[in-house]
Steps between C-alpha positions, in 0.01 A plus 500: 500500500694528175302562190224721418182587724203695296221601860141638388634650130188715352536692202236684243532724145229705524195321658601176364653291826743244370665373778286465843673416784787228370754357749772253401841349537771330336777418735832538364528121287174455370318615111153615615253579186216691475256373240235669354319638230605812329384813662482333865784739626792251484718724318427804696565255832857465413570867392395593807747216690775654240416868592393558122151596671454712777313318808176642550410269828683232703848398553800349261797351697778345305740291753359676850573835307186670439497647195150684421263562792307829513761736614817281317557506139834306420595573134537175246866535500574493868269157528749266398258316247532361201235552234430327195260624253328293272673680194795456675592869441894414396655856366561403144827767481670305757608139482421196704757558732439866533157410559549321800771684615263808533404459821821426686634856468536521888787237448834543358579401116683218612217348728205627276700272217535252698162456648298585153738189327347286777164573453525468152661132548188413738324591215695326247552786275887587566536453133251777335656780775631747242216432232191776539149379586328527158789248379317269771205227517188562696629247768857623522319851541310414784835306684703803443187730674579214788821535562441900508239442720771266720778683476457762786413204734164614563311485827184377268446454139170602329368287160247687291373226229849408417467249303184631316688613152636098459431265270340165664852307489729766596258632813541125653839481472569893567276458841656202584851665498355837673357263809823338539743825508209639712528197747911550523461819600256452771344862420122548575314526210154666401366364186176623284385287203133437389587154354445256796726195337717745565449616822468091632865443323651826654348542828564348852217746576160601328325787583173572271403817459126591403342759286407667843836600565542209814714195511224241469743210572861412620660142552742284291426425174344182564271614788339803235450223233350241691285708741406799356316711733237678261424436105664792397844298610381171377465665133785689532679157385304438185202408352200281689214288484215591690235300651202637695300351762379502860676410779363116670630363766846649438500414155394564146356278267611489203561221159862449618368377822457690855745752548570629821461882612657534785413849664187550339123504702273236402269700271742726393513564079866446407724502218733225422799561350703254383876529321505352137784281643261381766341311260614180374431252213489163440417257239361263746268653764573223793649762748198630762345835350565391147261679243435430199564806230506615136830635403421822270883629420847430604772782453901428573645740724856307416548358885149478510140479344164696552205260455163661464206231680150490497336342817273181388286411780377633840446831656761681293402350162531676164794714717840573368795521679886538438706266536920534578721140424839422481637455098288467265105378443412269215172620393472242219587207665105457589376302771314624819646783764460564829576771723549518869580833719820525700377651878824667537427711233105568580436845709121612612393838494179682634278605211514863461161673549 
């Protein structure tokens, strides 16, 4: 199969293991991200796919060519893959076009011409070829370390934060253009970020990695946010509430009502988590699991507000919790509020001993 195949990777410095045992694949087509905290080895997974780092155990096959295996060492520049570093790395004594033209030296001038004016056009930046990289915007930076990357028509293409050094405006629309010359070229594509709005935007595939050096998890975007297999993934996505309790009859009782914990013994001491977006207000408490709440602050995000609650009555009284709503809360309009908890966004946890 076309793409890239990473069997049983393993790799120390010193005593410290940061990778143990990691297999993967991203066929030739698809953006695959690995999301994690800093330090978890994400980095030093995709030097190693590059050649950058030397393989200390398992296999690396790029497109049913293996590439590092204990005996084979292919160097980066016979791997056909196209790297992009999250300072993009341009050489600021050569210009755009130069740039991206590096890498085509096996071609004649004619065809390398040709073929670095077409990346440039699928990057839209035809116009700024002859200008020099510090003459550039962060954004047109990073498109110009694109097309480089492109140019060669790479077997796979390697992201290392590249979108990290953006400002909040330009990384949406500079991501949104990267994904779509990504897509037309049908390359597989290895992507590390630790920001997961980012990884859910970019990805077809998620794979999270842990501090332990393991992938924890691995499904589409919308299989790691909804069913996070352990807490570390569930809080990997933001901030939670927490609610503890004991497991009855499948459920936990609670003041937003029973909530159910499927997959947890009757007796068992769990943690609740539950998303701030999971919980929802109203002004009129008539919807089953309504409770009744004091509203301590409000904060607009711009899209949407933080409200800070305090649980009135119940088990949970005198609690606070966070919640996430669309646009913004009026927190002097007075009257009562109510909160009531999403299930979708509720995951239960075994109390760590």
């Amino acid at each position: 199969m076309q793409g890239l195949h990473m069997v049983g990777v393993r790799h120390a410095y010193g005593r410290t293991q940061v990778l143990n045992d990691i297999s993967l694949t991203v066929p030739a087509g698809e953006l695959v991200c690995l999301l994690g905290p800093s330090g978890c080895g994400k980095t030093t997974l995709l030097r190693i796919a590059a050649g950058m780092e030397r393989l200390q155990g398992g296999s690396v096959t790029i497109d049913e060519q293996v590439v590092a295996a204990p005996n084979v060492q292919v160097p980066p520049e016979e791997r056909q893959i196209g790297f992009m570093f999250q300072d993009y790395a341009l050489f600021p004594h050569l210009s755009v076009f130069d740039n991206v033209a590096f890498g085509l030296f096996r071609l004649d001038q004619g065809a390398a011409r040709t073929r670095a004016m077409e990346v440039l056009e699928q990057v839209g930046m035809t116009h700024h070829a002859d200008k020099h990289p510090h003459l550039l915007s962060g954004g047109q930076q990073q498109r110009v370390a694109l097309a480089r990357a492109l140019a060669p028509k790479p077997r796979l293409v390697l992201l290392d934060e590249p979108f990290a050094g953006l400002d909040t405006n330009m990384r949406a629309r500079v991501r949104q253009q990267t994904l779509s010359v990504l897509k037309q070229t049908n390359v597989a594509t290895l992507m590390v970020t630790h920001d997961p709005r980012e990884a859910m935007f970019m990805a077809d595939r998620i794979k999270v990695m842990g501090e332990n050096g393991q992938i924890l998890q691995s499904g589409r975007p919308e299989d790691i946010y909804y069913n996070p297999v352990e807490e570390y993934v569930a809080r990997l996505f933001g901030p939670m509430n927490m609610i503890k309790g004991t497991v009855r009859n499948g459920a936990l009782e609670t003041s937003f009502g029973v909530l159910s914990v499927n997959g947890q013994d009757d007796g068992a001491a769990v943690r609740l988590l539950i998303r701030p977006e999971g919980i929802n207000l109203s002004s009129n408490g008539d919807q089953p699991g309504d409770t009744p709440v004091e509203v301590i602050s409000a904060h607009l995000l711009g899209d949407s507000s933080i409200v800070r609650i305090r649980i009135r009555d119940g088990i949970n009284s005198g609690a606070e919790f966070q919640a996430r709503i669309p646009g913004a809360f009026d927190l002097m309009g007075g009257g009562r509020t109510w909160a009531r908890v999403d299930p979708a966004h509720v995951f239960p946890y075994p109390q760590e001993q």
